[in-house]
C-alpha atoms as an extended CHARMM CRD file, in Angstrom:
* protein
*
       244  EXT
         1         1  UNK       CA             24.1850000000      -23.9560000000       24.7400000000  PROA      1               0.0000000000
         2         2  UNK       CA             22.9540000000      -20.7470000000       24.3630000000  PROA      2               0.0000000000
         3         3  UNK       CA             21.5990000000      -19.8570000000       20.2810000000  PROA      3               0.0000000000
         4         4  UNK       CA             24.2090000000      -17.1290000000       19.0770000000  PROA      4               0.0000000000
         5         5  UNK       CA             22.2430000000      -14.7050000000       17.4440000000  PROA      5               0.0000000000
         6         6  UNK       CA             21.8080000000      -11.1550000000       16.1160000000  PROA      6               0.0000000000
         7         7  UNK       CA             18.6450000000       -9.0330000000       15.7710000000  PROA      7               0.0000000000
         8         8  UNK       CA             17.5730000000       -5.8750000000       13.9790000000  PROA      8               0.0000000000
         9         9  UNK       CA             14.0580000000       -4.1500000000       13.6490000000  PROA      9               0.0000000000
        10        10  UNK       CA             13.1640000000       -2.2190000000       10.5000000000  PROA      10              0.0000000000
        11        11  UNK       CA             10.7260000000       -0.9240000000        9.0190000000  PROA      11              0.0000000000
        12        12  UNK       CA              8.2290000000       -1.6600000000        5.6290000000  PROA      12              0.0000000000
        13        13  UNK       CA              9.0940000000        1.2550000000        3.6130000000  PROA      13              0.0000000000
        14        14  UNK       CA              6.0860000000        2.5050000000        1.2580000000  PROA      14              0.0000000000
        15        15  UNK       CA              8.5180000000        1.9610000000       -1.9120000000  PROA      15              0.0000000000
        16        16  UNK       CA              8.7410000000       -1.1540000000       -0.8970000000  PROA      16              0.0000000000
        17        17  UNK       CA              5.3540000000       -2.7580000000       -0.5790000000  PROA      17              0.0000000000
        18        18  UNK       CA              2.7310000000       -4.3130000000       -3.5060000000  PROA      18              0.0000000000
        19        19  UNK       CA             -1.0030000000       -2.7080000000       -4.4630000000  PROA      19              0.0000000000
        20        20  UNK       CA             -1.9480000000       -4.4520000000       -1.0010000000  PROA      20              0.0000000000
        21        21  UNK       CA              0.2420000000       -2.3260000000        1.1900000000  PROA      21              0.0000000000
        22        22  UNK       CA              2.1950000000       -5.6240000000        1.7720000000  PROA      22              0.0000000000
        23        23  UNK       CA              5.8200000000       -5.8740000000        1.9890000000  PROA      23              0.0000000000
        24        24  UNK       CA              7.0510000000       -7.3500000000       -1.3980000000  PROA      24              0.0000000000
        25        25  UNK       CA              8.5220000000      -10.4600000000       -1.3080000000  PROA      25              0.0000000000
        26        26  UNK       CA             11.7140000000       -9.2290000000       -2.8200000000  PROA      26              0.0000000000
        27        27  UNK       CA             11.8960000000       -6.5000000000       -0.1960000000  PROA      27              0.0000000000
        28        28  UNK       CA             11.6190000000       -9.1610000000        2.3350000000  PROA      28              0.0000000000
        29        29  UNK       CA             14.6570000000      -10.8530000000        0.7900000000  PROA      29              0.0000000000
        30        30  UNK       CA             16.3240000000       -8.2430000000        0.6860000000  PROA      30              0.0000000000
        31        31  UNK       CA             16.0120000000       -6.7580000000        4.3150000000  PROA      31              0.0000000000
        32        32  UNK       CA             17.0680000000      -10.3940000000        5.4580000000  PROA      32              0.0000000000
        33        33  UNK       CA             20.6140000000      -10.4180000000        3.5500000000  PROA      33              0.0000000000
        34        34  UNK       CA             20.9720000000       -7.1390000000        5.2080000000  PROA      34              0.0000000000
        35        35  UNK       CA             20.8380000000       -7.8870000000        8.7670000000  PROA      35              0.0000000000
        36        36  UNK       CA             22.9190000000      -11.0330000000        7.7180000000  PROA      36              0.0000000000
        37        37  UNK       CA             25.8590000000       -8.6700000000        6.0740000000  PROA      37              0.0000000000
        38        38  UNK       CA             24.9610000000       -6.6080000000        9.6700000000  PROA      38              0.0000000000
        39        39  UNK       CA             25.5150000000       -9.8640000000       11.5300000000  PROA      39              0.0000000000
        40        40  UNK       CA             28.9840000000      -10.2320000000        9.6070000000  PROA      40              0.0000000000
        41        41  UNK       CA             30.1560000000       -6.4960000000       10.0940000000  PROA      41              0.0000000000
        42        42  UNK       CA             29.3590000000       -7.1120000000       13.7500000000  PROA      42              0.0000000000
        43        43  UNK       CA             31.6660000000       -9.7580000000       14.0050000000  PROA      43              0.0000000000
        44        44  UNK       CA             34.2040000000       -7.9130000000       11.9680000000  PROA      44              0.0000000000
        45        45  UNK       CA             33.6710000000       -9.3610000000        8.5030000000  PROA      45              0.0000000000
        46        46  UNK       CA             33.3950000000       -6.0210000000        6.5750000000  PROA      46              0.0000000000
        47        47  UNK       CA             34.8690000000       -5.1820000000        3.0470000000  PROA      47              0.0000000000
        48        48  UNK       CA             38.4290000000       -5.5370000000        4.2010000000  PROA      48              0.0000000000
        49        49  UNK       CA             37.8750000000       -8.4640000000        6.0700000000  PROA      49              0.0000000000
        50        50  UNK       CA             36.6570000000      -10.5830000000        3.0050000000  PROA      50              0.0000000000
        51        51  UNK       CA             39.3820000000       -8.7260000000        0.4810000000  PROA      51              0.0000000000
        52        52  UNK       CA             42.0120000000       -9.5580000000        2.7090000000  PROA      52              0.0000000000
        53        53  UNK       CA             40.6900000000      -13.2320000000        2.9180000000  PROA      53              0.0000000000
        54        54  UNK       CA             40.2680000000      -13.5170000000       -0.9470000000  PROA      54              0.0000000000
        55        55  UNK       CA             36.7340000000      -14.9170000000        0.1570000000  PROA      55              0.0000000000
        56        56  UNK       CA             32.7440000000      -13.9670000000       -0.1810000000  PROA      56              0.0000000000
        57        57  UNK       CA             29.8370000000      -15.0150000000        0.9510000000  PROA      57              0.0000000000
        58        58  UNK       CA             27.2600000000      -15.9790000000       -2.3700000000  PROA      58              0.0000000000
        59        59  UNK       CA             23.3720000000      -17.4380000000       -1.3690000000  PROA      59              0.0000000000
        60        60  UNK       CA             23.2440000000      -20.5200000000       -3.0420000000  PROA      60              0.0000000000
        61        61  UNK       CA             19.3940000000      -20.8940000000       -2.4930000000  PROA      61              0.0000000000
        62        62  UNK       CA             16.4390000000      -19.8880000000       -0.0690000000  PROA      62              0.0000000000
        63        63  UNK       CA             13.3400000000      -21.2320000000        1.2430000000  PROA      63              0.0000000000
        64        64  UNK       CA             10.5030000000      -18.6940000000        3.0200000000  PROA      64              0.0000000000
        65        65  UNK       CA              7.3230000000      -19.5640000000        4.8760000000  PROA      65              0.0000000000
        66        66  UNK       CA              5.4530000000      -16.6480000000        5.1130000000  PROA      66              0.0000000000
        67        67  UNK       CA              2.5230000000      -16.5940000000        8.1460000000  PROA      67              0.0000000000
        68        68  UNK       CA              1.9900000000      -12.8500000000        7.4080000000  PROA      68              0.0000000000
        69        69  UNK       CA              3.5710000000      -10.2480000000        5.1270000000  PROA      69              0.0000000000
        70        70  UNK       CA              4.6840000000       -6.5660000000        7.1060000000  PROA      70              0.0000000000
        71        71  UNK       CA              2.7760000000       -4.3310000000        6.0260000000  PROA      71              0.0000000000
        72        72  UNK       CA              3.6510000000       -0.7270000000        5.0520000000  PROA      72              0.0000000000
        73        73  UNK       CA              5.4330000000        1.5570000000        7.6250000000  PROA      73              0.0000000000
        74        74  UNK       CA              5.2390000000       -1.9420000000       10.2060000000  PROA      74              0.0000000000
        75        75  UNK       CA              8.0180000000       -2.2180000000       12.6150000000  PROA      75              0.0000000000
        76        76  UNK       CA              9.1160000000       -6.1040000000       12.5630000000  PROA      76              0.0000000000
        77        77  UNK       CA             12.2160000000       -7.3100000000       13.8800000000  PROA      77              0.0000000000
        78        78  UNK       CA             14.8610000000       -9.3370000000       12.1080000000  PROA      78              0.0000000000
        79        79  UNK       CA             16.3910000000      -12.4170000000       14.1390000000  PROA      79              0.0000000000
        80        80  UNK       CA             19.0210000000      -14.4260000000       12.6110000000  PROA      80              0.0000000000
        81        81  UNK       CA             21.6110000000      -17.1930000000       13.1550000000  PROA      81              0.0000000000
        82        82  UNK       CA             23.7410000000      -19.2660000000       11.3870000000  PROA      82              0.0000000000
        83        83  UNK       CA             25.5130000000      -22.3420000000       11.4710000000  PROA      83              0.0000000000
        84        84  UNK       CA             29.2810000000      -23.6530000000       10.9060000000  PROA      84              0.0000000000
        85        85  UNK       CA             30.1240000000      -24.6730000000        7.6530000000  PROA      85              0.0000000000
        86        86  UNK       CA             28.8030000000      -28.2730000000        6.0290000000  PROA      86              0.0000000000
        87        87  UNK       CA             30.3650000000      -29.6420000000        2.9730000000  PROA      87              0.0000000000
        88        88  UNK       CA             30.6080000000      -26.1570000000        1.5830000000  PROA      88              0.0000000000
        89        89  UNK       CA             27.4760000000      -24.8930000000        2.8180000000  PROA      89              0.0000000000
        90        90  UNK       CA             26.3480000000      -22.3330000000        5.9960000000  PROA      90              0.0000000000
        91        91  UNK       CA             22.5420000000      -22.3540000000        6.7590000000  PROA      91              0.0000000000
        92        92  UNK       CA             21.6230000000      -19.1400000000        8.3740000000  PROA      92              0.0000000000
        93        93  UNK       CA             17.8700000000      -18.8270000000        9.8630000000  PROA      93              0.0000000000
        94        94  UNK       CA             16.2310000000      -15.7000000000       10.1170000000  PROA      94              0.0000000000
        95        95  UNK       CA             12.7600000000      -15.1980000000       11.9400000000  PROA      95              0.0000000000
        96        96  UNK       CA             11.1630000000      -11.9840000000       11.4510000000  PROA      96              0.0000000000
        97        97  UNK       CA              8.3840000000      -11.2060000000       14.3430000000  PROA      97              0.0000000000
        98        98  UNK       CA              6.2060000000       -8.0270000000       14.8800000000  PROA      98              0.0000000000
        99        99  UNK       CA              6.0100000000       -6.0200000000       17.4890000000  PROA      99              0.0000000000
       100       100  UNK       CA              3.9960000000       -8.3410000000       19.7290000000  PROA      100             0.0000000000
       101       101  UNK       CA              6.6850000000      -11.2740000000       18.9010000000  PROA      101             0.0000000000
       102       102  UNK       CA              4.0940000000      -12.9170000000       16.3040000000  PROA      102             0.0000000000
       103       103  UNK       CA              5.7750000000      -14.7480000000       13.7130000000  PROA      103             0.0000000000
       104       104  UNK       CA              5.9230000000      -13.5940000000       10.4050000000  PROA      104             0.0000000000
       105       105  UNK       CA              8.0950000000      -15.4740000000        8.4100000000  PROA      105             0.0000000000
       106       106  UNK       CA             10.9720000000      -17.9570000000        8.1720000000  PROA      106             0.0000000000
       107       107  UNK       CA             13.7700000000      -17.8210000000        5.8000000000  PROA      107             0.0000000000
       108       108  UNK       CA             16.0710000000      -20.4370000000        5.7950000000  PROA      108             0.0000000000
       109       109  UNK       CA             19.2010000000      -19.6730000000        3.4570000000  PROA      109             0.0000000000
       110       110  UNK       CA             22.1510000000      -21.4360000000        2.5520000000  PROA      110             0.0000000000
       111       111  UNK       CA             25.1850000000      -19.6810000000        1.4380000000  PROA      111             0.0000000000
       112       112  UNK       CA             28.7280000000      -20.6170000000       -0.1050000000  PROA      112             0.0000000000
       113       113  UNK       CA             31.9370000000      -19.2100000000        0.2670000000  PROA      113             0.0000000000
       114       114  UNK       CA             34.0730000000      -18.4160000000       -2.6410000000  PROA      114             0.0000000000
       115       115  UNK       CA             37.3210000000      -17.8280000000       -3.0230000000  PROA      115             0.0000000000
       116       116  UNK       CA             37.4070000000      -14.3480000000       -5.3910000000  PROA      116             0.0000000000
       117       117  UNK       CA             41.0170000000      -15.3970000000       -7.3210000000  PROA      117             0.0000000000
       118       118  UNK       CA             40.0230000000      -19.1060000000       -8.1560000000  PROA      118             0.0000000000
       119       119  UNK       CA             35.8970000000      -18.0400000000       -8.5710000000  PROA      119             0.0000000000
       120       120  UNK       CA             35.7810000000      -21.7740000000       -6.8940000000  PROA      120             0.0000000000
       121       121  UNK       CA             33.4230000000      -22.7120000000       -3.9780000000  PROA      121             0.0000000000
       122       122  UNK       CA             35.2480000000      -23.1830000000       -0.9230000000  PROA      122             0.0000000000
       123       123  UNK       CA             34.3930000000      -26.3600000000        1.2910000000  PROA      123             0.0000000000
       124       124  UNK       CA             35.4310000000      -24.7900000000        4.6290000000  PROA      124             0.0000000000
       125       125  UNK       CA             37.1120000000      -21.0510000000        5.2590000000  PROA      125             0.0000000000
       126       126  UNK       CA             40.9970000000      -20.5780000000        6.2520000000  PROA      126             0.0000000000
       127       127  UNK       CA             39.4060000000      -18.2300000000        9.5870000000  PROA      127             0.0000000000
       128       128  UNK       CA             37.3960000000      -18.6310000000       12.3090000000  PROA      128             0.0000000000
       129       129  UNK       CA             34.9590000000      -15.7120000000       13.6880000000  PROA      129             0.0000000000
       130       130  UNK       CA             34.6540000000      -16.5100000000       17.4330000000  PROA      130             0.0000000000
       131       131  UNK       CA             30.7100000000      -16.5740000000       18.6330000000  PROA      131             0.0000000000
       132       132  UNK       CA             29.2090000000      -16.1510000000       15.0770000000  PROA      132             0.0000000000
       133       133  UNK       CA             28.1160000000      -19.5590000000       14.3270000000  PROA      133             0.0000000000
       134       134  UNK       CA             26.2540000000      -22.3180000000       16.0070000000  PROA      134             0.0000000000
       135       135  UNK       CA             27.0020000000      -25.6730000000       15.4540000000  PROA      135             0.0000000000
       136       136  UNK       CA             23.3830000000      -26.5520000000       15.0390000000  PROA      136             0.0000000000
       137       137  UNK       CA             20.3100000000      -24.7140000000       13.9760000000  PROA      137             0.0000000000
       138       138  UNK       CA             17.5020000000      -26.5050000000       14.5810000000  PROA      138             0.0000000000
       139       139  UNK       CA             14.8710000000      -25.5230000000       11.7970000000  PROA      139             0.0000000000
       140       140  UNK       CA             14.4940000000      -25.5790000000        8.2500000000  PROA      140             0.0000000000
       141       141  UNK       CA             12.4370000000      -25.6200000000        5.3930000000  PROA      141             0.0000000000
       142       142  UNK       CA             12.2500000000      -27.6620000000        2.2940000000  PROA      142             0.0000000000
       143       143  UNK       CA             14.8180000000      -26.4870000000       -0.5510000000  PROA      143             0.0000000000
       144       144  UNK       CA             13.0770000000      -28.2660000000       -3.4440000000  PROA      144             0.0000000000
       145       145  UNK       CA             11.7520000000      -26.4730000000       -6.4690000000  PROA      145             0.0000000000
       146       146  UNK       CA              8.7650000000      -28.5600000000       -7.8160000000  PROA      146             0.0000000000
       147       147  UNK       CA              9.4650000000      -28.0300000000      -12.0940000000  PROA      147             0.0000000000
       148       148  UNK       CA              7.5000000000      -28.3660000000      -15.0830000000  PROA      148             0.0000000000
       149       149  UNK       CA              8.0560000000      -29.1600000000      -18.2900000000  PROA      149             0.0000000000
       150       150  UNK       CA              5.5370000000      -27.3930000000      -20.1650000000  PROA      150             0.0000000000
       151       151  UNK       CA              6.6290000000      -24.0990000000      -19.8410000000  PROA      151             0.0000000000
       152       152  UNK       CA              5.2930000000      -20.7410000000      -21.1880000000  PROA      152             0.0000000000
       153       153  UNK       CA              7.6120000000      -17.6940000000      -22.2720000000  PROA      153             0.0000000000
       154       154  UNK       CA              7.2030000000      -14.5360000000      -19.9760000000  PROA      154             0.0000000000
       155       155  UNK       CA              9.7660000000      -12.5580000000      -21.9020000000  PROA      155             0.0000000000
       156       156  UNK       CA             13.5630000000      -11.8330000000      -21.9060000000  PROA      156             0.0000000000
       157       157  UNK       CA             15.4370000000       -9.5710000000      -19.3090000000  PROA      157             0.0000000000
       158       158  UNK       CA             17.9870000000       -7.5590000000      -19.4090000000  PROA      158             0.0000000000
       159       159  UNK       CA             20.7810000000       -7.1480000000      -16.9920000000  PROA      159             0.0000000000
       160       160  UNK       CA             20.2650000000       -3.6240000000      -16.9320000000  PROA      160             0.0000000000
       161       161  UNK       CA             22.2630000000       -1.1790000000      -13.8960000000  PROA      161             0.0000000000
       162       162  UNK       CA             19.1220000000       -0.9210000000      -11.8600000000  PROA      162             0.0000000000
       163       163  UNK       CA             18.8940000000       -4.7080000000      -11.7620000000  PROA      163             0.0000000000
       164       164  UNK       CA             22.8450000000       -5.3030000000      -10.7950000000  PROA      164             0.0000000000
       165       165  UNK       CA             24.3400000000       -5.1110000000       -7.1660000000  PROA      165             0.0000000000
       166       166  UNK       CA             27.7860000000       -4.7950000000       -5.9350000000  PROA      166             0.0000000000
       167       167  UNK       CA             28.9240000000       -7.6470000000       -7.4560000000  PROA      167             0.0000000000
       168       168  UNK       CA             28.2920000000       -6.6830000000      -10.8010000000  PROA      168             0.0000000000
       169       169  UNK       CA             25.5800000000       -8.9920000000      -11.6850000000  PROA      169             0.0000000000
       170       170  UNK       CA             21.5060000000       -9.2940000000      -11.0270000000  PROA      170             0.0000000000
       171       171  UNK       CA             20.8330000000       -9.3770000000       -7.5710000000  PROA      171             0.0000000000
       172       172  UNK       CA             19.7280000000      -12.1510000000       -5.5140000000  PROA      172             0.0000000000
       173       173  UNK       CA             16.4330000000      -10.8000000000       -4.1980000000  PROA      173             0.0000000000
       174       174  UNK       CA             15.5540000000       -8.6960000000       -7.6760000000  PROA      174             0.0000000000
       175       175  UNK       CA             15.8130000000      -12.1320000000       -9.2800000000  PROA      175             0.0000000000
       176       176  UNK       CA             12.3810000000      -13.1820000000       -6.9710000000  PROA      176             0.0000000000
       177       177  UNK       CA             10.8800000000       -9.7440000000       -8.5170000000  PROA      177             0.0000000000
       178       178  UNK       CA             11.7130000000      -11.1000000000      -12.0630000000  PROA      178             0.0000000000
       179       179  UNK       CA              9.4400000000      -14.8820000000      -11.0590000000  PROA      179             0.0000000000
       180       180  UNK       CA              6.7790000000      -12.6120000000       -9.4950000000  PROA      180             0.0000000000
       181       181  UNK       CA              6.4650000000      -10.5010000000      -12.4090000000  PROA      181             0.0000000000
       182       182  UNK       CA              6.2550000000      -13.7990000000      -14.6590000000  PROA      182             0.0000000000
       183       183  UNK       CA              3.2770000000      -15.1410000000      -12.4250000000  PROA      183             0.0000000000
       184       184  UNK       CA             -0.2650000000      -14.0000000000      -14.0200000000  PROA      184             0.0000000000
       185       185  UNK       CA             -1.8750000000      -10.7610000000      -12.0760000000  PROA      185             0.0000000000
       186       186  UNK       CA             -4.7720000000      -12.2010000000      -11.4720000000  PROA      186             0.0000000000
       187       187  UNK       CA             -3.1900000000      -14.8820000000       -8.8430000000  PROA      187             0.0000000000
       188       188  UNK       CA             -1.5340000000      -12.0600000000       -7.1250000000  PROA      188             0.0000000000
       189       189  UNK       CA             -5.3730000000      -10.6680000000       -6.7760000000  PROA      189             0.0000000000
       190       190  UNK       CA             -7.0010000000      -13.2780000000       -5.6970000000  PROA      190             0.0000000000
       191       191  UNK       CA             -4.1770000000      -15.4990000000       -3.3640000000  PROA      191             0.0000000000
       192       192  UNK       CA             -1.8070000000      -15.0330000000       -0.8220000000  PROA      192             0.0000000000
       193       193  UNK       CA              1.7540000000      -16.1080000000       -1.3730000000  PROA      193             0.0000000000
       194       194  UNK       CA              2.4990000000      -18.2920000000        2.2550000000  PROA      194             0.0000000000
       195       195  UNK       CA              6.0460000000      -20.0210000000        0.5730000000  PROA      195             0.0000000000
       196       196  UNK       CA              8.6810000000      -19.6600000000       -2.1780000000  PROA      196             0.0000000000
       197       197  UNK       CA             12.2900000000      -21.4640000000       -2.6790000000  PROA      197             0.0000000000
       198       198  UNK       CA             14.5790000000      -20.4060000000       -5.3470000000  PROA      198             0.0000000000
       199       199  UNK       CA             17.8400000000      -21.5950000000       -6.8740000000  PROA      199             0.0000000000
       200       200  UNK       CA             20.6900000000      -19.7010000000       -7.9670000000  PROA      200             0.0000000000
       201       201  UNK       CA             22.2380000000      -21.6240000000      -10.5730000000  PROA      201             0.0000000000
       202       202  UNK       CA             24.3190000000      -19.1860000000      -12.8720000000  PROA      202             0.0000000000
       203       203  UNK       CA             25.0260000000      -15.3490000000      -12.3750000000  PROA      203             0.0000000000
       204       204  UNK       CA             23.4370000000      -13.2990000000      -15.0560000000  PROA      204             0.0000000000
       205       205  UNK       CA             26.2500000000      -10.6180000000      -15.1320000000  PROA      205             0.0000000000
       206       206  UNK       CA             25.1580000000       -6.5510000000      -15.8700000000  PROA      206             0.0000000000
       207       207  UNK       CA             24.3940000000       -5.8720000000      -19.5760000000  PROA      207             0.0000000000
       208       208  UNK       CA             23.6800000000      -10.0920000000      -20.3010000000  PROA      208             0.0000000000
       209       209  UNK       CA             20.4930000000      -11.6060000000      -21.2330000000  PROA      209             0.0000000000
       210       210  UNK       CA             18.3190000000      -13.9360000000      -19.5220000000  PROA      210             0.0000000000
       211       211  UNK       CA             15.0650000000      -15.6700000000      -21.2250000000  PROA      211             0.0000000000
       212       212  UNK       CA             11.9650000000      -16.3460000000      -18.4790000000  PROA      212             0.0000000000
       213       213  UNK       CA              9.6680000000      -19.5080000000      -18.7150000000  PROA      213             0.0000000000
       214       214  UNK       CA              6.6050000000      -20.3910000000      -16.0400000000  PROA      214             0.0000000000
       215       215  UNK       CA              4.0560000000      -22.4090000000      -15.5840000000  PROA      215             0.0000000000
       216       216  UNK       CA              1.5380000000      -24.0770000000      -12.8740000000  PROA      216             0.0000000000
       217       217  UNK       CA              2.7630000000      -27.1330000000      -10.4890000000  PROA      217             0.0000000000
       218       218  UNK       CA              1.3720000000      -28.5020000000       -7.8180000000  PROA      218             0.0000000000
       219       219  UNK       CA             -0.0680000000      -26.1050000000       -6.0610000000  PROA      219             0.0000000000
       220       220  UNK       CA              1.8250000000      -22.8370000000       -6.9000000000  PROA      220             0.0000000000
       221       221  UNK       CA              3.8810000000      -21.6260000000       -9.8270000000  PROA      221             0.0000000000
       222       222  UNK       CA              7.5440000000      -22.8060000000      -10.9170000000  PROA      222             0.0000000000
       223       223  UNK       CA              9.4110000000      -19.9670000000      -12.7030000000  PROA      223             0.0000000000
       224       224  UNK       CA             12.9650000000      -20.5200000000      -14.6980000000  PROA      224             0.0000000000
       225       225  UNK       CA             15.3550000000      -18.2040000000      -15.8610000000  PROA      225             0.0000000000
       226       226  UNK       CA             17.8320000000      -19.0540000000      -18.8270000000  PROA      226             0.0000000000
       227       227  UNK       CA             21.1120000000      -17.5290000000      -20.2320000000  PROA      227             0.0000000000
       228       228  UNK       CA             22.8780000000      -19.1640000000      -23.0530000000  PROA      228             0.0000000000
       229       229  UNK       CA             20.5740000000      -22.3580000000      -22.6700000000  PROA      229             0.0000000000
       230       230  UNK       CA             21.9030000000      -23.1080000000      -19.1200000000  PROA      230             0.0000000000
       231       231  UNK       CA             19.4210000000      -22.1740000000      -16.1230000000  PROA      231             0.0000000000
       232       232  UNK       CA             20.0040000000      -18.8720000000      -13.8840000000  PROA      232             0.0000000000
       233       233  UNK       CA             18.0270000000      -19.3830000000      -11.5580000000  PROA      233             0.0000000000
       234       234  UNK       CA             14.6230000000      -21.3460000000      -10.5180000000  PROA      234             0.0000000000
       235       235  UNK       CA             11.8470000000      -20.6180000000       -7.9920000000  PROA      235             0.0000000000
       236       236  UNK       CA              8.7660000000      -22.1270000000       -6.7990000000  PROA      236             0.0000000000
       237       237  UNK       CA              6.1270000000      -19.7440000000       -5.3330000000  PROA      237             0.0000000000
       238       238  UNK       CA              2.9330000000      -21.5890000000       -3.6320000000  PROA      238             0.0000000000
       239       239  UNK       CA             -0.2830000000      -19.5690000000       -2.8920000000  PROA      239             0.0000000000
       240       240  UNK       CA             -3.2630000000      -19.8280000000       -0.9280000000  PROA      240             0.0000000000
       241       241  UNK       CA             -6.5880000000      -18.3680000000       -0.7800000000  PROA      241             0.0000000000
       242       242  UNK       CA             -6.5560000000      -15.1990000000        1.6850000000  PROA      242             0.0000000000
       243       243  UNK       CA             -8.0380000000      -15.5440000000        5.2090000000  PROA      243             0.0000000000
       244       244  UNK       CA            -11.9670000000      -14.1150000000        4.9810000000  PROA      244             0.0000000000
């Protein structure tokens, strides 16, 4: 059966690439939920859609492998599919490929649906979107976040506007920013970030606190965020020395 699928190319903005000219990985998370809400619109799933339905779509966690990183004012294109719903679960796939069709990254991301009166995950929706899903997706990545326990404080965050989205609350992708902030500079000098999961646990909503912790595993970094004792979110963020 042919892979149902929808594709966008964009464009590495300057304000949104690191001291290397690379695309940050936040950015990257963040162009990749917007061809997915793209994907949706397509389809008919806009604002209305989901009010009407009492229903949105929340990422419950993501997994990248990263080959190369865009760099600034690179074309790449977006390719992304998802699947039907599993226990309460979509996985959606995106690919992002330059201009010669080079890989660049995978995400693989797995998002709930929740029903906005109850605030309660939703096993399977009350709708069907004809040609939006697959019922199999072939790839993925590992979703584990390798933890410590002897963890260092990076500092406390606020939920402060420019952090919040539409939802009221940090956003998904700014949460990576907060983890890469928390890892020390000098591994961002010398080391290439080539794959990071993270866990959303607990929203951190606009003007709430959230304490940070870090510290080395394996062979990257695992990062934890905290509000009122109970984790936010966690990531894992694995390096490797650049390419001479």
């Amino acid at each position: 059966m042919e892979r149902r699928e929808y594709s966008e190319t964009m464009t590495a903005l300057d304000g949104d690439s690191d001291f290397r000219r690379q695309l940050k990985p936040s950015a990257l998370l963040r162009y990749v939920e917007q061809v997915s809400a793209d994907h949706a619109r397509a389809y008919g799933m806009d604002r209305q859609f989901f009010t009407e339905h009492h229903s949105a779509f929340l990422v419950a966690k993501t997994a990248v492998q990263i080959t190369r990183r865009p760099m600034r004012a690179e074309k790449f294109t977006l390719t992304t599919a998802c699947e039907v719903f599993k226990k309460g679960s979509m996985k959606r796939l995106t690919i992002l490929t330059d201009t010669e069709g080079n890989r660049l990254a995978l995400v693989d991301c797995r998002w709930m649906l929740v029903d906005t009166d109850t605030e309660r995950i939703q096993r399977a929706p009350g709708w069907e979107t004809e040609g939006f899903q697959n019922e199999e997706l072939p790839e993925e990545l590992p979703q584990l976040v390798h933890k410590s326990k002897d963890l260092q404080p990076a500092g406390e965050w606020v939920a402060r506007y420019s952090l919040c989205d539409l939802n009221g609350h940090i956003n998904n992708a700014l949460y990576l920013d907060i983890a890469c902030d928390a890892i020390p500079l000098e591994v961002w000098r010398t080391r290439e970030l080539k794959f990071f999961s993270i866990k959303y646990h607990r929203e951190v909503p606009m003007g709430e606190k959230m304490a940070v912790f870090y510290a080395p595993v394996e062979q990257g970094w695992y990062v934890v965020g905290r509000r009122e004792e109970h984790a936010a979110f966690e990531c894992y963020l694995e390096f490797e020395a650049p390419e001479a």
